[in-house]
C-alpha positions, -999 to 999 in steps of 0.1 A, spaced: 532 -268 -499 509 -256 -473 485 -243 -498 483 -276 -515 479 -298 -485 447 -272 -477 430 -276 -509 434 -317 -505 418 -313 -474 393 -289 -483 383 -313 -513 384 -344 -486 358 -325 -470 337 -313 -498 338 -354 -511 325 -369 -473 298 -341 -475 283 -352 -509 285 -388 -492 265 -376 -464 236 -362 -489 243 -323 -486 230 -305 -521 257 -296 -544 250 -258 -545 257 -258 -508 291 -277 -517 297 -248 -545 294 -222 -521 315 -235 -493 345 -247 -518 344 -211 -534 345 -194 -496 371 -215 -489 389 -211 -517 386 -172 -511 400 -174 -482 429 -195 -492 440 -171 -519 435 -141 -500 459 -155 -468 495 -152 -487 487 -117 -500 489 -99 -461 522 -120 -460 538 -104 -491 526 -65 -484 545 -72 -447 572 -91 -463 576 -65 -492 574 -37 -469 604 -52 -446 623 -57 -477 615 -20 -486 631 -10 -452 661 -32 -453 670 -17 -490 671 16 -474 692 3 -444 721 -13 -474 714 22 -491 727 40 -462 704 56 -450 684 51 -415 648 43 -408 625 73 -399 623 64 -365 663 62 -356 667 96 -376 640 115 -357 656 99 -325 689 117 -336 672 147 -345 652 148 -310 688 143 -290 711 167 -305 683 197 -307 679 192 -272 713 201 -265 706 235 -283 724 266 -260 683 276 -251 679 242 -236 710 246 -221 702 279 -204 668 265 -192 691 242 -170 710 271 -158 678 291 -147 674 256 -123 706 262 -114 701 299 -103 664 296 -88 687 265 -66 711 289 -56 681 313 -43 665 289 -26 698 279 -1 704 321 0 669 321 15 670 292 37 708 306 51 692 345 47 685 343 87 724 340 98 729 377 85 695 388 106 709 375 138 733 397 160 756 383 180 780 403 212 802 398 234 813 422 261 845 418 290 848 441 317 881 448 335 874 477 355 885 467 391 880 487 423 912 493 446 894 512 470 861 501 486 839 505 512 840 479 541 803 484 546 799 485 508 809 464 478 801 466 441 793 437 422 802 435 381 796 414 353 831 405 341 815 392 308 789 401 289 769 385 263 740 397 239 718 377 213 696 399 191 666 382 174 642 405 153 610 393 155 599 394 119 620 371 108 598 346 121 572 356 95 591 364 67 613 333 62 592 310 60 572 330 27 604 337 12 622 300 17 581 291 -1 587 313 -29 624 305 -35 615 270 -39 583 277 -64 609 294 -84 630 262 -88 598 242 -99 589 269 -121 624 272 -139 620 233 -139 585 231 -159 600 260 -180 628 235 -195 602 207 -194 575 227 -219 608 240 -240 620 204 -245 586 194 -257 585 228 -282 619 220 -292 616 183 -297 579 190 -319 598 219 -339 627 197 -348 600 165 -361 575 190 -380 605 205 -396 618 168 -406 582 160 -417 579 188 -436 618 182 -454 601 147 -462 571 163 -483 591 184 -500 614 156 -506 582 136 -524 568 164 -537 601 170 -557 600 134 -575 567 144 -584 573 175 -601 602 163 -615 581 133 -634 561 164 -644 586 186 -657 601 156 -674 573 152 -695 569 186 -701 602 184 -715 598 159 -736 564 174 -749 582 208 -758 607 183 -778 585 168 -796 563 199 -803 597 219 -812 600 190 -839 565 192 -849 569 231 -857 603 227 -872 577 204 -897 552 231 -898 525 207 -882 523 233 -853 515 269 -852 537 293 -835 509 299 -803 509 257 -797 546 254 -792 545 287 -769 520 275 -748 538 243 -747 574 260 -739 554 281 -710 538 251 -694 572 234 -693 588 265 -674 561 267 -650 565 233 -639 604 238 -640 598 269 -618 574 245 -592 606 224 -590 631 251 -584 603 267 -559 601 232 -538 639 227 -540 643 257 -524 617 257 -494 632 219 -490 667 237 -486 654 262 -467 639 236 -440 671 218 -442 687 247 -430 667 255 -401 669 220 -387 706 223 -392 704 257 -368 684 233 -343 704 203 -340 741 221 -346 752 196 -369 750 185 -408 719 169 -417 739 139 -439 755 133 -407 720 124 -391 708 101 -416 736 84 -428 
């Protein structure tokens, strides 16, 4: 309807122009530009329309757009046990930095002292005078220069042990998304080398038939049957490193891969 209503307008135009004197070539030229233009407008709209219909097949086929699956992927390999013992280095290099701060209570010596001696007997033109109580506070000097270094280097340690887990959670989350990427190809490569092998297969068929005729020699249908179980041994090849990669992302997120993406 739109389309229509664009032409009629376009045609409107082109009919007040040729009233107005402008050459008919001119007129040719802008009613095929427009024209062009026209035509070419609906055919964005269907790639983006076919393409969301592509996605929502493979929602109603059970199985999740690339982006929600390497989500999953990312969130369960980062609860891997060497992520997990990344966060108990924090931990520790925590637990050193309060030892250091509270490392100059053990430094510090404290005493306390009571006298009771008491003197019956004394002098009147003499009298000793004694503490009752005595108390002692030891400070060594050092520790003024050595706490403050150590309390420095405790806490570096707890922003090193932090970056640690922060570079291992990028490694682990681009491990666990070239691993995926890579169990895609193999996944396409596999259609296409099955295409291949079924072709081969139905070459060696028909060549088998051909010799059973004696319209083939014997070398013909062996270099037939050998082409055919090369390309079967490509398939079996790529099923197995797809298998293989499966696996290993299996080891990295802890759970089964069907599970992800369905």
């Amino acid at each position: 309807m739109i389309l229509t209503n664009t032409v009629n307008s376009v045609h409107m135009y082109l009919r007040s122009c040729c009233l107005a004197g402008i050459p008919a070539a001119l007129l040719l030229v802008l009613l095929v530009g427009a024209t062009d233009a026209i035509a070419q407008r609906p055919t964005s709209n269907a790639n983006l329309y076919r393409r969301k219909t592509d996605s929502m097949a493979a929602i109603r086929r059970g199985i999740l757009p690339d982006s929600a699956i390497e989500h999953r992927l990312v969130a369960l390999a980062l609860q891997a046990p060497r992520y997990d013992a990344a966060g108990h280095q924090i931990s520790m290099a925590k637990s050193n930095l309060m030892l250091a701060r509270r490392a100059w209570f053990n430094l510090l010596t404290f005493s306390v002292n009571y006298n009771d001696q008491t003197f019956a007997k004394q002098s009147p033109t003499t009298s000793y005078v004694y503490p009752k109580y005595y108390f002692g506070l030891i400070i060594p000097v050092g520790l003024f220069f050595t706490m403050g270094p150590q309390i420095h280097a405790a806490r570096e340690n707890v922003l090193v042990a932090e970056d640690t887990r922060e570079e291992l959670a990028r490694t682990i989350r681009m491990d666990v998304l070239t691993k995926y990427h890579t169990y895609k190809n193999y996944e396409a490569l596999i259609l296409l080398q099955n295409t291949i092998v079924v072709d081969n297969q139905a070459a060696v068929t028909q060549i088998e038939q051909k010799f059973r005729d004696g319209t083939v020699s014997i070398d013909q249908y062996n270099a037939a049957d050998k082409a055919f179980s090369d390309e079967k041994a490509k398939l079996l090849n790529l099923q197995l490193a797809q298998d293989l990669e499966r696996l290993d992302i299996e080891r990295m997120i802890g759970v089964s891969f069907d599970s992800v993406i369905k």
